[in-house]
N, C-alpha and C positions, 0 to 999 in steps of 0.2 A: 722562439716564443719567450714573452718577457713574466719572468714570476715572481709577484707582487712580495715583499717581504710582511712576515708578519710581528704583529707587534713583539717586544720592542725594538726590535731592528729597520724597523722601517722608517726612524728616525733618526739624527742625527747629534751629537752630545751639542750642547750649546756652546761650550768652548771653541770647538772645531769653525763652528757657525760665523765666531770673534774673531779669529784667524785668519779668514778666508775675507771678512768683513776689513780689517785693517791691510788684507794684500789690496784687495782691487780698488782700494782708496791712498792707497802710497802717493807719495810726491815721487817715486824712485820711477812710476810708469810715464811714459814718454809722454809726451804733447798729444792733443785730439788727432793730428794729420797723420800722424805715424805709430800710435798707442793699439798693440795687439787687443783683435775681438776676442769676446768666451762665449765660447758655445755651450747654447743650452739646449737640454734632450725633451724633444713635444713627446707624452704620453698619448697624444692626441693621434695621431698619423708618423709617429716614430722617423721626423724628420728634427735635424740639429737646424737652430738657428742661432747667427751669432749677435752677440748685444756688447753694447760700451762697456768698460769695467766699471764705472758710475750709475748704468743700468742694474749690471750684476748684483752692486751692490745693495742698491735700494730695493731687488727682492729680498735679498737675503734682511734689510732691515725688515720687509713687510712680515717676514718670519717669525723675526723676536718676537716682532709685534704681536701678532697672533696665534704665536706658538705650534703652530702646524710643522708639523716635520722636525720639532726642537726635543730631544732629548735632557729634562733636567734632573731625570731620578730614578734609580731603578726600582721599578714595584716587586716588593714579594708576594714569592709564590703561593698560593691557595691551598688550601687540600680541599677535597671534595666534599666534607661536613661544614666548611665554611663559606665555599661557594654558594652551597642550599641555603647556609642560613642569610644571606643578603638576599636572596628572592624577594620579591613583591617590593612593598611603597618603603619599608626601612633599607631595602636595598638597595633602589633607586636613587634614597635621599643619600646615601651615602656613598653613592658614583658622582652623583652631583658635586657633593663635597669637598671627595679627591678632584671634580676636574676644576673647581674652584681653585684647589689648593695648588695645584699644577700650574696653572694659570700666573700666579700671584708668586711662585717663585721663578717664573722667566720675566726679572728683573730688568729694568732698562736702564741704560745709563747715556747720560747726559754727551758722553762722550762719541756712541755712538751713534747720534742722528747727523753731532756737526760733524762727522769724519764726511759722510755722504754729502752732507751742504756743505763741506768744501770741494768735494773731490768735484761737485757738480760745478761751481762757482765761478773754481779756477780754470777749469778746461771750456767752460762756454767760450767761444768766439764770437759772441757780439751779442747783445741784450738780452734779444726776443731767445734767444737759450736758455735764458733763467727761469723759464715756466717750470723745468724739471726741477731745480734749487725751491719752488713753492712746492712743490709735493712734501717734499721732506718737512719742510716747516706745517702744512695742512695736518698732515697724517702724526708728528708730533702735538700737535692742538686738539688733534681730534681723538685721543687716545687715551684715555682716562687713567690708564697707570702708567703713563709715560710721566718724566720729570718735566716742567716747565720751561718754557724757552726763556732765555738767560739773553747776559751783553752779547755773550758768543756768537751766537746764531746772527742777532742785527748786526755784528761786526760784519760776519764773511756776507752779509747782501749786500752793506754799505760800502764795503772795501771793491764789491765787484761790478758794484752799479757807478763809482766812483771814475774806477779806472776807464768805465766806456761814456763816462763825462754826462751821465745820465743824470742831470741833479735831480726830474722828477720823479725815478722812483727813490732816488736817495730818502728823498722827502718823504714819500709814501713808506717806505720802510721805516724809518722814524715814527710816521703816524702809527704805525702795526703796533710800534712797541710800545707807544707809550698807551693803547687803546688795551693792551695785556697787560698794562701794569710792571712792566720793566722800565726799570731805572739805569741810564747807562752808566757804565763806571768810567774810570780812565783811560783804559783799553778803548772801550768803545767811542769816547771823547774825542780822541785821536784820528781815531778813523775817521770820525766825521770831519775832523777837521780837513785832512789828508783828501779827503772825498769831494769835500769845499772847492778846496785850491786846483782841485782837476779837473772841475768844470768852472770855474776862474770866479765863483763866488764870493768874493773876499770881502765884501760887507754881510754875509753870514760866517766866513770866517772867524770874523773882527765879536761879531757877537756870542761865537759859542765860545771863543776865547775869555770874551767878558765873562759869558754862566760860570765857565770852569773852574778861572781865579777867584771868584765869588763863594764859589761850592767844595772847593779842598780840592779839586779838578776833574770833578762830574758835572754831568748837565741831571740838577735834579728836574729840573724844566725844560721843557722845550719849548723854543725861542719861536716858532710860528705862532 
């Protein structure tokens, strides 16, 4: 029989969380064909199922994100004149509070959404696999304390839609960013270029090459 932990053990430190976050998005785990499953435990029917390491991962971001099972703080202990004195509507408002304040220190970092939109990027096998690489960019968009999506994030779709000579979503992920108000930098110039020549574009080569020397070697514009 399975016994629930109770708070605060029933969580786990955030760090721990980051850890586990940077193993099952390594570059060191093997290729899709041959890369070890992680099993995960159903509360449900107490059967283990296994999932990608790229799956793994993007629970564990859904976690930061929501903070559910994330330990950021230890709460002190109460005594029992102070427990009574939070009773009623000042005491409510001040659970609210803390779980505001809880909330707002499971900080996000920029770092890791794109550890997951690479881990995803790079291990797809052929296009239609990038649907999972848009979760991570949806659920970053959709997230109101998460950091903004940056060059970064349109590098690793441009780079992955590149290599499978896909120009139209190359296009389309261009349009994404420039409709969120990123601006590429050099990094991501590049890529596009790189991305260009892999689907044998080279009169859009020829042109993002012009924006670039133009721009100090960004495209402040996009050439569509």
């Amino acid at each position: 029989r399975l016994i629930p932990l109770q708070r605060l053990y029933d969580a786990i430190p955030k760090g721990t969380w980051l850890k586990a976050l940077r193993a099952l998005t390594s570059n060191d785990i093997p290729p899709p064909r041959c890369a070890p499953l992680v099993g995960t435990f159903s509360t449900k029917d107490g059967a283990v199922r296994w999932i990608s390491p790229p799956d793994a991962a993007f629970r564990i971001l859904q976690r930061l994100v929501t903070g559910r099972g994330v330990r950021t703080f230890y709460k002190k202990k109460k005594f029992p004149k102070q427990e009574e004195q939070q009773q009623g509507p000042e005491g409510n408002r001040r659970k609210q509070q803390q779980h505001q304040q809880q909330k707002q220190q499971i900080s996000l970092d920029e770092r890791d959404f794109n550890m997951v939109l690479h881990a995803y990027a790079a291990r797809s096998t052929e296009p239609s696999h990038m649907h999972s690489a848009h979760r991570v960019i949806a659920l970053q968009e959709r997230t109101p304390h998460a950091p903004p999506l940056s060059p970064v994030a349109y590098s690793i779709l441009v780079k992955a839609y590149g290599r499978w000579k896909d120009v139209e979503n190359v296009e389309m992920s261009l349009l994404h960013a420039r409709r969120n108000g990123v601006v590429p930098d050099v990094v991501m110039a590049n890529t596009v270029l790189d991305a260009y020549v892999n689907c044998g574009m080279l009169d859009r080569v020829q042109d993002v090459f012009r924006t670039m020397t133009e721009n100090g070697g960004g495209m402040e514009e996009d050439d569509g």
